[in-house]
C-alpha positions, -999 to +999 in steps of 0.1 A: -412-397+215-414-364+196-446-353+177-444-345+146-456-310+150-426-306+170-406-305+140-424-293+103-452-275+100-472-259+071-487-223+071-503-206+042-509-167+034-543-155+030-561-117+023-590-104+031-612-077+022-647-059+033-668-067-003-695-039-015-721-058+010-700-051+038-691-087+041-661-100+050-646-120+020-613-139+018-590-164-002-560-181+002-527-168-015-516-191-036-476-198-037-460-228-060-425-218-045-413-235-013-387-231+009-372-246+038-343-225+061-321-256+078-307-245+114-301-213+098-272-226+076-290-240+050-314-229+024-336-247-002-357-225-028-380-236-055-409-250-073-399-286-073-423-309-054-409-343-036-421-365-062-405-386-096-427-360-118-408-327-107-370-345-096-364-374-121-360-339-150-377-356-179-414-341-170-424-311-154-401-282-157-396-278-118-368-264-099-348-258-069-314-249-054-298-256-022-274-229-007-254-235+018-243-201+033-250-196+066-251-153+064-275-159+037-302-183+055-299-164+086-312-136+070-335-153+048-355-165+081-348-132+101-360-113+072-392-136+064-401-136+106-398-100+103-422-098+074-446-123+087-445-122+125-445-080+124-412-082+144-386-051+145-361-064+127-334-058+152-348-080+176-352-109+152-317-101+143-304-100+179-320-135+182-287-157+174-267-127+187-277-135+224-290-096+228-327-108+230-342-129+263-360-146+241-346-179+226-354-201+191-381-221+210-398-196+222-397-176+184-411-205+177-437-210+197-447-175+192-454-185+154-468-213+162-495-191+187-501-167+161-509-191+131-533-214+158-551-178+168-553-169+130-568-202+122-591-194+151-606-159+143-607-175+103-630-198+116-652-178+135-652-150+109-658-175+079-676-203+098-689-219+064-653-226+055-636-263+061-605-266+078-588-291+100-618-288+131-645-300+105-642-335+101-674-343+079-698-333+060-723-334+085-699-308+108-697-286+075-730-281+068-739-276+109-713-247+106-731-228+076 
């Protein structure tokens, strides 16, 4: 039976910055858009959440489109692993031409890799900070 993990999964943006103490300081980036790329054929952009509030129309002022254009999502998700993983952009784009040894699982798991080890060094470099290893209070306030 698959894991979920094996199909979605949620990554945020964050910067960082040395403050005038010479402490490390950092916050997450903040992004009401989302997006989803669907087998590279695909595309939905926008602010709408999955709820009755942001969908139904009569409330919040929310909104998304669907396009379905294959060139286009392609190289929305080539473009955004380029930005994000630090990939030349011609190997991401010889990904679905068959020119690169490395296939869509194993993209993938590199992404995967890099946003576990990202969420690793956050940790140790802001160990005051909750995320998903702290499971109480009492693990928070060990950690400070």
């Amino acid at each position: 039976k698959p894991e979920v993990d094996e199909w979605i999964s949620f990554h945020c943006l964050r910067n960082w910055a040395i403050n005038k103490d010479g402490l490390p300081i950092s916050e997450q980036i903040y992004v009401h858009s989302k997006m989803m790329v669907v087998d590279d054929k695909i595309s939905i952009i926008g602010s709408a959440n999955i709820n009755d509030r942001s969908l139904l129309g009569d409330r919040d002022s929310e909104i998304a489109v669907v396009i379905n254009n294959q060139n286009f999502s392609s190289g929305l998700r080539k473009n955004l692993w380029h930005e994000h993983l630090g990939k030349i952009l011609s190997d991401v784009q010889n990904l679905n031409e068959g020119k690169n040894s490395n296939g869509a699982d194993e993209w993938w798991r590199e992404w995967m890799e890099i946003s576990r080890r990202n969420t690793e060094i956050y940790g140790e470099v802001f160990p005051a900070v909750a995320h998903q290893e702290i499971k109480n209070l009492k693990m928070l306030e060990s950690r400070q």
